[in-house]
HTML snippet that shows the backbone in 3Dmol.js (N, CA, C, O; Angstrom):
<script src="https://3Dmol.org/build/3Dmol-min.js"></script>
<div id="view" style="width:600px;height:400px;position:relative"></div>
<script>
const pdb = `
ATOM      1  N   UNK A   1      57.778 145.274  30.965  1.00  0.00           N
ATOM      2  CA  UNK A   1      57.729 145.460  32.397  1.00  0.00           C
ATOM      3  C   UNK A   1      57.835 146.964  32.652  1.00  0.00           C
ATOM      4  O   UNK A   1      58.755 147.516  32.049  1.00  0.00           O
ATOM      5  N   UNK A   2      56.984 147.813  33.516  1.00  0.00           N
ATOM      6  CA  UNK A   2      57.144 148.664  33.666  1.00  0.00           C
ATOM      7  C   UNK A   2      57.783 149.583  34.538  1.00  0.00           C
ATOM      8  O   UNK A   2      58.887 149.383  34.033  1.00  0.00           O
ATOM      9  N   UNK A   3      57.974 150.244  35.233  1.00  0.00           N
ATOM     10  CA  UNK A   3      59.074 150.682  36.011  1.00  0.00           C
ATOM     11  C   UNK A   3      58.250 150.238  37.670  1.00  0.00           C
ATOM     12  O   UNK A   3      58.844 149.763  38.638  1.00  0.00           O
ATOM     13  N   UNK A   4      56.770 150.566  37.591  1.00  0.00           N
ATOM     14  CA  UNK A   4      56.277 150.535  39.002  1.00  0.00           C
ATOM     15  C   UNK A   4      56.573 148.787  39.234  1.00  0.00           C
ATOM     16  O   UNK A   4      56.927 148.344  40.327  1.00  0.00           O
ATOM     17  N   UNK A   5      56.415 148.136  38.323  1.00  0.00           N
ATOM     18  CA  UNK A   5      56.454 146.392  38.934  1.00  0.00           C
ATOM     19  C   UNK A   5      58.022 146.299  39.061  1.00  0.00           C
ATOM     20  O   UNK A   5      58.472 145.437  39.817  1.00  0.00           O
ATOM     21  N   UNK A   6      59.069 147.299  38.232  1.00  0.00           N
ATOM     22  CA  UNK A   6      60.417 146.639  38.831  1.00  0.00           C
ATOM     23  C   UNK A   6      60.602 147.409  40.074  1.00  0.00           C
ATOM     24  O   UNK A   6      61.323 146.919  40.943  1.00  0.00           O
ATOM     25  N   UNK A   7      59.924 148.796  40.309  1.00  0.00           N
ATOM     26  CA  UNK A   7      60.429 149.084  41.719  1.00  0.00           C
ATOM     27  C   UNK A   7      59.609 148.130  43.081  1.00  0.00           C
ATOM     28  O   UNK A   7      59.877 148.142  44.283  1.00  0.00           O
ATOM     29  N   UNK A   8      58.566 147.366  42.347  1.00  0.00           N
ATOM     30  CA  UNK A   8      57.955 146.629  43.738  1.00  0.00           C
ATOM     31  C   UNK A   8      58.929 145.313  43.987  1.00  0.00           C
ATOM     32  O   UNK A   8      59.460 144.903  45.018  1.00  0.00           O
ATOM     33  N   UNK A   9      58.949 144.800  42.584  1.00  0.00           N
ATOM     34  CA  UNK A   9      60.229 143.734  42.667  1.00  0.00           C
ATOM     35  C   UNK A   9      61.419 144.033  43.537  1.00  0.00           C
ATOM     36  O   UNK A   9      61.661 143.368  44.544  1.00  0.00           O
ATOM     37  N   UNK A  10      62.183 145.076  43.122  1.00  0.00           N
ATOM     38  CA  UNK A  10      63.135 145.310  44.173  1.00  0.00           C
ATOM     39  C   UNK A  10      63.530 145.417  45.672  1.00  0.00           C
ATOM     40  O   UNK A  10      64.462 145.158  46.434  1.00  0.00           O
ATOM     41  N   UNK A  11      61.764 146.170  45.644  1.00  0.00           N
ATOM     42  CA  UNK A  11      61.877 146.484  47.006  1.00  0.00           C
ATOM     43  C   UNK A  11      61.591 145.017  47.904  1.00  0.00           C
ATOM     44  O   UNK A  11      62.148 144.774  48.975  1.00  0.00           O
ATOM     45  N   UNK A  12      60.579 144.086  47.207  1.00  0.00           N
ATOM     46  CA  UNK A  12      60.182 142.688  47.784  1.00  0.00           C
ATOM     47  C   UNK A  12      61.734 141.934  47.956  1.00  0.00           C
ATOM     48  O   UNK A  12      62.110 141.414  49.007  1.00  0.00           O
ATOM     49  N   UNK A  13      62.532 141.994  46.700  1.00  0.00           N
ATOM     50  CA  UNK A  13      63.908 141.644  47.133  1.00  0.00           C
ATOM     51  C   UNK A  13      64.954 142.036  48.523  1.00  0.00           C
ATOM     52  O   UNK A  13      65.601 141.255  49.220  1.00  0.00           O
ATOM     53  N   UNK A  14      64.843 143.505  48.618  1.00  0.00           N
ATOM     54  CA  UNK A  14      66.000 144.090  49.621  1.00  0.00           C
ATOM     55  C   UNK A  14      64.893 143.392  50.897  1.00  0.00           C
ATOM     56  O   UNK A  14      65.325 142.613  51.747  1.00  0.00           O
ATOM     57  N   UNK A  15      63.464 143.824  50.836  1.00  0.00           N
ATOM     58  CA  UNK A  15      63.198 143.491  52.105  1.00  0.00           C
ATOM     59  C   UNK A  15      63.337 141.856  52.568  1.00  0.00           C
ATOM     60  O   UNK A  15      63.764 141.594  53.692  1.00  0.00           O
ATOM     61  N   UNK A  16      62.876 140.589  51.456  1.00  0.00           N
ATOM     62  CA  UNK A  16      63.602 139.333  51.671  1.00  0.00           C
ATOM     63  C   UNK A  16      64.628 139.443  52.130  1.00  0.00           C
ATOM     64  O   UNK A  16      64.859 138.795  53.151  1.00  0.00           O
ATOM     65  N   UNK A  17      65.840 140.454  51.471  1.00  0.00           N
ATOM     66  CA  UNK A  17      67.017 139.616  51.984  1.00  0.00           C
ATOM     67  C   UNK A  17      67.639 140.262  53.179  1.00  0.00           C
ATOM     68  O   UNK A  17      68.822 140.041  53.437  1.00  0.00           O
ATOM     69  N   UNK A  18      66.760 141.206  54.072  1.00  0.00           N
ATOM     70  CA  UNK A  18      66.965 141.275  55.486  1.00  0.00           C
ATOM     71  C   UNK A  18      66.951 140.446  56.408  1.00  0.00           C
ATOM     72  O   UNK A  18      65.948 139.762  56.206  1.00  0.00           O
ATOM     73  N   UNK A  19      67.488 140.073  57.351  1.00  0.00           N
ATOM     74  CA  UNK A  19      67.556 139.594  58.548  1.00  0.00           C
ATOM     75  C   UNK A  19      66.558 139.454  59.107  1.00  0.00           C
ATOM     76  O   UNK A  19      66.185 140.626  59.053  1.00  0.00           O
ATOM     77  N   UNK A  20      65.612 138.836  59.742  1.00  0.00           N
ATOM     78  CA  UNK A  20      64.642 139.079  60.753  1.00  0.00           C
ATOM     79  C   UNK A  20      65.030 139.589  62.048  1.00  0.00           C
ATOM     80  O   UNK A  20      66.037 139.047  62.503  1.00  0.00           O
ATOM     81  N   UNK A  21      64.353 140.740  62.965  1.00  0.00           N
ATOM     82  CA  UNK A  21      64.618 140.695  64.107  1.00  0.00           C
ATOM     83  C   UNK A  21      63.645 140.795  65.109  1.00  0.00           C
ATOM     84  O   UNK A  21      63.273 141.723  65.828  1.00  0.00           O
ATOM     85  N   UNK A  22      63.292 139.517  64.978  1.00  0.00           N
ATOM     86  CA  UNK A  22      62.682 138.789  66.728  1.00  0.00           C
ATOM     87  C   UNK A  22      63.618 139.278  67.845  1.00  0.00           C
ATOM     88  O   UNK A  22      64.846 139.306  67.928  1.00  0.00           O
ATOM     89  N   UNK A  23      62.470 139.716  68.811  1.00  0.00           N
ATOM     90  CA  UNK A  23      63.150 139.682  70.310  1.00  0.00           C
ATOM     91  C   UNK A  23      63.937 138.661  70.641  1.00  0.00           C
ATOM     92  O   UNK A  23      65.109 138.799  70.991  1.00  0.00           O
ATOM     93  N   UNK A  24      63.254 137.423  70.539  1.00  0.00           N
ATOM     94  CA  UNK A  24      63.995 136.390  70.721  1.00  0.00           C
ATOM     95  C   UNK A  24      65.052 135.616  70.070  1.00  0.00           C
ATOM     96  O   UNK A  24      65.637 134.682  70.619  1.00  0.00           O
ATOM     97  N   UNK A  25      65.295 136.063  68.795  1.00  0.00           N
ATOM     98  CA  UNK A  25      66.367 135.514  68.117  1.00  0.00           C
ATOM     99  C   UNK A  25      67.975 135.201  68.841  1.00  0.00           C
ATOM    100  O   UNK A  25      68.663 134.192  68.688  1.00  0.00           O
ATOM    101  N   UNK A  26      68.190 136.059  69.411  1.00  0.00           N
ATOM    102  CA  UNK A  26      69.134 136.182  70.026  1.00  0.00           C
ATOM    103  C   UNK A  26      69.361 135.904  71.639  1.00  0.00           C
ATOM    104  O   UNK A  26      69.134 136.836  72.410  1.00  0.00           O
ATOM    105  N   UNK A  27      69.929 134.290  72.294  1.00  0.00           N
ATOM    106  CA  UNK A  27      69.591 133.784  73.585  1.00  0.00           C
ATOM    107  C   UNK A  27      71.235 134.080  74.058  1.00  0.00           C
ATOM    108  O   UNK A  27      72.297 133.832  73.487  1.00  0.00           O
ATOM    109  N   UNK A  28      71.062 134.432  74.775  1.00  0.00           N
ATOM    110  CA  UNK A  28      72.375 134.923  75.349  1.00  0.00           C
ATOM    111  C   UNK A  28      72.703 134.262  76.283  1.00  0.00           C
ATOM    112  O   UNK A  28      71.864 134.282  77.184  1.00  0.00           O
ATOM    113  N   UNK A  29      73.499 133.720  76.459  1.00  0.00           N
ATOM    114  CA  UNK A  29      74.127 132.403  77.343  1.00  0.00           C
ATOM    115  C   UNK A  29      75.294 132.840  78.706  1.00  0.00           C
ATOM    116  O   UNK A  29      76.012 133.832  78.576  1.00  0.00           O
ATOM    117  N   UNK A  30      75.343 132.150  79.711  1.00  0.00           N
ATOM    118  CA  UNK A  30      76.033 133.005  80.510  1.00  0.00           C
ATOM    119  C   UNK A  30      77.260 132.004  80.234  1.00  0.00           C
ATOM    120  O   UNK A  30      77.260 130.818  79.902  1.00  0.00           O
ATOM    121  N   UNK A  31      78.520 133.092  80.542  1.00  0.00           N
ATOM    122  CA  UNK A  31      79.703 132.272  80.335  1.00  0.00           C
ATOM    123  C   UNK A  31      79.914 131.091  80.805  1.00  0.00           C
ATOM    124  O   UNK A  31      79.332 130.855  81.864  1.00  0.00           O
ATOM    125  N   UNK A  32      80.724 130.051  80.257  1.00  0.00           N
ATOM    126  CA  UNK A  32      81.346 128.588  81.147  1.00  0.00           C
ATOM    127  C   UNK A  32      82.274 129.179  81.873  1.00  0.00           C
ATOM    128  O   UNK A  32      82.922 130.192  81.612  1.00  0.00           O
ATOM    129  N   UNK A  33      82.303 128.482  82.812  1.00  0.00           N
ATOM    130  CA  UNK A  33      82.668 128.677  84.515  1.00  0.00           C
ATOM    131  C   UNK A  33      84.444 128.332  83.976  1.00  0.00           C
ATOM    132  O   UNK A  33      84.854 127.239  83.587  1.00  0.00           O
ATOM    133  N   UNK A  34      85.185 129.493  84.093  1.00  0.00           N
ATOM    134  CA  UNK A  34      86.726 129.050  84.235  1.00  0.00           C
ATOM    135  C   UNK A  34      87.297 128.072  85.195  1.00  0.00           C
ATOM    136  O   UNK A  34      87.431 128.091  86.418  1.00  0.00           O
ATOM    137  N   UNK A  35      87.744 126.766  83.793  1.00  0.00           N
ATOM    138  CA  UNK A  35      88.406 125.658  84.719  1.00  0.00           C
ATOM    139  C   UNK A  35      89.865 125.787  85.427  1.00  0.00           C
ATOM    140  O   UNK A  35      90.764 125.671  84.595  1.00  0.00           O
ATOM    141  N   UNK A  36      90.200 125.941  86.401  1.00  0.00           N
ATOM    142  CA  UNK A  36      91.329 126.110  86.782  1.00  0.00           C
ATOM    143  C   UNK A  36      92.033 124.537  87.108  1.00  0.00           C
ATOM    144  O   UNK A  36      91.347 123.604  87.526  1.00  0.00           O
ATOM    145  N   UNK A  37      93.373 124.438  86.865  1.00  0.00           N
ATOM    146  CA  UNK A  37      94.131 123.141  87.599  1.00  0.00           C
ATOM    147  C   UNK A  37      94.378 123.164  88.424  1.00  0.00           C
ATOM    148  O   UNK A  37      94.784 124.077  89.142  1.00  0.00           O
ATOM    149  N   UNK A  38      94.175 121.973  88.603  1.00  0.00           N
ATOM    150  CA  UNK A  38      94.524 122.119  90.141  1.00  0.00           C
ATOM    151  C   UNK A  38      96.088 122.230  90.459  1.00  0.00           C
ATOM    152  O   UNK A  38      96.913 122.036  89.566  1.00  0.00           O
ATOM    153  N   UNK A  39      96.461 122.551  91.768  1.00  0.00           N
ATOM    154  CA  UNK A  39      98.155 123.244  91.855  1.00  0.00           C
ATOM    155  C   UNK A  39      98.706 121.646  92.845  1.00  0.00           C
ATOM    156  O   UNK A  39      98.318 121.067  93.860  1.00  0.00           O
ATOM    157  N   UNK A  40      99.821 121.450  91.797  1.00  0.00           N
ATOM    158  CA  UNK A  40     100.403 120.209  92.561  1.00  0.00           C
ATOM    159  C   UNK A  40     101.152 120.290  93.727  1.00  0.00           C
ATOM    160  O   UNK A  40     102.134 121.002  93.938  1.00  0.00           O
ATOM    161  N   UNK A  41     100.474 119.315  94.639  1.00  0.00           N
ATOM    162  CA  UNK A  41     101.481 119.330  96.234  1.00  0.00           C
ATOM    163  C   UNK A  41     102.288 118.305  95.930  1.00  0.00           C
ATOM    164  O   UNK A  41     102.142 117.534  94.983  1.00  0.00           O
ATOM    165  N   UNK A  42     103.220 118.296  96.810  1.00  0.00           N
ATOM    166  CA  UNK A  42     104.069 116.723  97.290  1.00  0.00           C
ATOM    167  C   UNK A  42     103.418 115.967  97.978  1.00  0.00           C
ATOM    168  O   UNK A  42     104.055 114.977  98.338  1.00  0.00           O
ATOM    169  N   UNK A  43     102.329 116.028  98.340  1.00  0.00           N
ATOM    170  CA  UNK A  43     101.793 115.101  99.430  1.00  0.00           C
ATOM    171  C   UNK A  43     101.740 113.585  99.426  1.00  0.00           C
ATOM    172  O   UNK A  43     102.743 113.343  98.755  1.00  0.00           O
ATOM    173  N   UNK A  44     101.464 112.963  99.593  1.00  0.00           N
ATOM    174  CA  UNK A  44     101.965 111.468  99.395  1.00  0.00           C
ATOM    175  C   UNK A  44     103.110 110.299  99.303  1.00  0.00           C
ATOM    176  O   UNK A  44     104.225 110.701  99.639  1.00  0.00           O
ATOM    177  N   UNK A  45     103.060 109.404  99.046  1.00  0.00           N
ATOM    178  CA  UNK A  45     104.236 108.340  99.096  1.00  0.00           C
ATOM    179  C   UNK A  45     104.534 108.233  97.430  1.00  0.00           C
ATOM    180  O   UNK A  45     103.920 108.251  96.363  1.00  0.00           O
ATOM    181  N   UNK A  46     106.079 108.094  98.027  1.00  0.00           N
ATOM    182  CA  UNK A  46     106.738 108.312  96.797  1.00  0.00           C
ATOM    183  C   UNK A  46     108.010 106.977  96.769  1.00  0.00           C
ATOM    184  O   UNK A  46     109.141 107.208  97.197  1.00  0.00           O
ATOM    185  N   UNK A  47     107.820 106.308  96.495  1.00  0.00           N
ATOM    186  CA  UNK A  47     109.399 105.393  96.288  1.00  0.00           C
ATOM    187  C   UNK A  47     109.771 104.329  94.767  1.00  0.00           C
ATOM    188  O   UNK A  47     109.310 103.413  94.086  1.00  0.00           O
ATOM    189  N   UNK A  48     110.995 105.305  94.903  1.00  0.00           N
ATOM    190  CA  UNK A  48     112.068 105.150  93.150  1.00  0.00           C
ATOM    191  C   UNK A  48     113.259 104.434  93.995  1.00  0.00           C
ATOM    192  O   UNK A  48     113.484 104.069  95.148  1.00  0.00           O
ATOM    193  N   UNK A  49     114.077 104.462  92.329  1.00  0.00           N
ATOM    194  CA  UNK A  49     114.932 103.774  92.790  1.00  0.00           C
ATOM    195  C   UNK A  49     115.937 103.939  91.879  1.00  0.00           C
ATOM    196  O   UNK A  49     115.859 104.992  91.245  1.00  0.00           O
ATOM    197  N   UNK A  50     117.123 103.017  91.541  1.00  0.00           N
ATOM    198  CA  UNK A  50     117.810 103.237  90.285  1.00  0.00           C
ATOM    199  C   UNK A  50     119.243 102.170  90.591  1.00  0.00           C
ATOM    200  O   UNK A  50     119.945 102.054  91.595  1.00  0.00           O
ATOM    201  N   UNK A  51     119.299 101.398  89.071  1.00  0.00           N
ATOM    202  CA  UNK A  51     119.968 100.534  89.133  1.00  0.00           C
ATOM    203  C   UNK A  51     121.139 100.851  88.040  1.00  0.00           C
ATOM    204  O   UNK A  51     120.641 101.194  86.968  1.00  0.00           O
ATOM    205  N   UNK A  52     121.913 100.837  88.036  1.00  0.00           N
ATOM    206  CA  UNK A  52     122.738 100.625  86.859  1.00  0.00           C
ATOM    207  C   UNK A  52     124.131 100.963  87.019  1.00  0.00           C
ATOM    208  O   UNK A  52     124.566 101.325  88.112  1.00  0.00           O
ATOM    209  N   UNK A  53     124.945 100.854  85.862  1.00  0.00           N
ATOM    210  CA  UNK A  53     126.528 100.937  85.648  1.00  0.00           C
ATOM    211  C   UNK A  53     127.053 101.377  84.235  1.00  0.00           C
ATOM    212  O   UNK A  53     126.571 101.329  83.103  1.00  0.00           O
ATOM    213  N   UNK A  54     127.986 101.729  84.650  1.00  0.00           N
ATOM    214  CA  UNK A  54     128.744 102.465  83.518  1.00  0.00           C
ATOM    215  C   UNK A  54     129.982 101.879  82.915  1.00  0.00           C
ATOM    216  O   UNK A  54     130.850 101.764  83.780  1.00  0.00           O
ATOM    217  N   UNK A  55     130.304 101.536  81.931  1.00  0.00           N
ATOM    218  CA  UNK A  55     131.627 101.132  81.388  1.00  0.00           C
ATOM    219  C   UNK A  55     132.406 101.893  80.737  1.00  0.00           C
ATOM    220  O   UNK A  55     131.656 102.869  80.722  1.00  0.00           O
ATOM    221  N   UNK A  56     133.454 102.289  80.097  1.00  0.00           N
ATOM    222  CA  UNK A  56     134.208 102.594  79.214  1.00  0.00           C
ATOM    223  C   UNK A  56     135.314 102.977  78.896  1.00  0.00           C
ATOM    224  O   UNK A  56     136.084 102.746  79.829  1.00  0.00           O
ATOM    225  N   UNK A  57     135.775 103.411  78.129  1.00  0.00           N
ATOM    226  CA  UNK A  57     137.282 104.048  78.553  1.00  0.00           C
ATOM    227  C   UNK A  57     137.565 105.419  77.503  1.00  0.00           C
ATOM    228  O   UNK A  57     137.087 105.567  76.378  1.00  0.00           O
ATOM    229  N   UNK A  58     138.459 106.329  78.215  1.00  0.00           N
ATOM    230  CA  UNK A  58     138.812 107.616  77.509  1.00  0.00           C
ATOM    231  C   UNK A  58     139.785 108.198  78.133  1.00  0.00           C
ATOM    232  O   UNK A  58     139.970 108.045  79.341  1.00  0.00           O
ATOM    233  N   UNK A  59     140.655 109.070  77.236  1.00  0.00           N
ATOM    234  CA  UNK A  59     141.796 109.913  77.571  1.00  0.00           C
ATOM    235  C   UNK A  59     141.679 111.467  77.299  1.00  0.00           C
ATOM    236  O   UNK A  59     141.289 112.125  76.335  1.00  0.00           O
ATOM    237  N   UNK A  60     142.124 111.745  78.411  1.00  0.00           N
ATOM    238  CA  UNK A  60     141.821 113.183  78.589  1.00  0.00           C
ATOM    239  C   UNK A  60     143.234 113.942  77.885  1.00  0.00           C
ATOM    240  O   UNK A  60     144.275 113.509  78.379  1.00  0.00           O
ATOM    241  N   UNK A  61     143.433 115.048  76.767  1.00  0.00           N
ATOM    242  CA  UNK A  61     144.729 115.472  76.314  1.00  0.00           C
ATOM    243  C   UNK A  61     144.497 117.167  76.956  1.00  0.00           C
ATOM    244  O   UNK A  61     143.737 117.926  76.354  1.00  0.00           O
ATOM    245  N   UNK A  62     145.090 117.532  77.966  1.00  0.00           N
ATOM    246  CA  UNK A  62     144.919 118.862  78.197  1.00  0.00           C
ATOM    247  C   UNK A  62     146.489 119.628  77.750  1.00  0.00           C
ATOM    248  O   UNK A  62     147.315 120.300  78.367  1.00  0.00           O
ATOM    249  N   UNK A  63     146.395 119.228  76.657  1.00  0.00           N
ATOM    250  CA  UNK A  63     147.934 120.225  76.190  1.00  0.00           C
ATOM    251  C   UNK A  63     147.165 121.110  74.638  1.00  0.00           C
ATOM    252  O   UNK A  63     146.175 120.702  74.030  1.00  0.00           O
ATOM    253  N   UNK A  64     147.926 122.289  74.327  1.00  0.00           N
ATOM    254  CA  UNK A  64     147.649 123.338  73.850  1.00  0.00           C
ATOM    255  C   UNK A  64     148.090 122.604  72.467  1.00  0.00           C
ATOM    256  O   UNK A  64     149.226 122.130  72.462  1.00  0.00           O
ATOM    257  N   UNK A  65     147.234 122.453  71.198  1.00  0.00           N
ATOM    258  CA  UNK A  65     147.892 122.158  70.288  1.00  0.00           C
ATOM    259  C   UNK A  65     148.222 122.936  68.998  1.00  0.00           C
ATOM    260  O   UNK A  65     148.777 122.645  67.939  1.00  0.00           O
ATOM    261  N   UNK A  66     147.514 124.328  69.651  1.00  0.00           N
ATOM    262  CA  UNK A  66     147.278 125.331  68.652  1.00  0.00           C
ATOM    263  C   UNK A  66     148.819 125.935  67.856  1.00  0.00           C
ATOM    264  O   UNK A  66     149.599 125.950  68.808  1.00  0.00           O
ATOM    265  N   UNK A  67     149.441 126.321  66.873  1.00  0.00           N
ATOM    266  CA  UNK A  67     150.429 126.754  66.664  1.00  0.00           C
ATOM    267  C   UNK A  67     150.699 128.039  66.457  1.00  0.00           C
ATOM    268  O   UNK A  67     150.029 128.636  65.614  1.00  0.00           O
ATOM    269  N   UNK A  68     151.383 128.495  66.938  1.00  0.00           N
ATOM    270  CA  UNK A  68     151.742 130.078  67.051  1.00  0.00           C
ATOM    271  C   UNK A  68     152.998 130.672  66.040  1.00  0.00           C
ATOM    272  O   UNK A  68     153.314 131.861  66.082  1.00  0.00           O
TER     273      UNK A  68
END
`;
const viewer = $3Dmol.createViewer("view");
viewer.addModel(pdb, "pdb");
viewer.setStyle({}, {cartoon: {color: "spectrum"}});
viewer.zoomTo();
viewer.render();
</script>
């Protein structure tokens, strides 16, 4: 192989492994529209409720038991 067929080889290589650049390759999209939440009111009917009871038993010790 002589030097002129490896420099055509090479060069057929680098230029393959370029990129193409079409005008059009590149479609540029306009941004998606920022979703915002919506902001919560009180507005409306509202009715809760609540049932229940408590049992148990406990003693409260409020004396110092630390020793000095």
């Amino acid at each position: 192989m002589n030097i002129k067929s490896l420099l055509l080889a090479s060069t057929v290589v680098l230029v393959a492994a370029t990129g193409a650049k079409a005008a059009d390759a590149v479609i540029e999209q306009e941004p998606a529209p920022v979703v915002v939440a919506p902001t919560f009111t009180w507005n409306g009917a509202y009715l809760g409720g609540q049932i229940g009871y408590g049992w148990g038993r406990s003693t409260l010790s409020d004396e110092d038991t630390s020793s000095e």
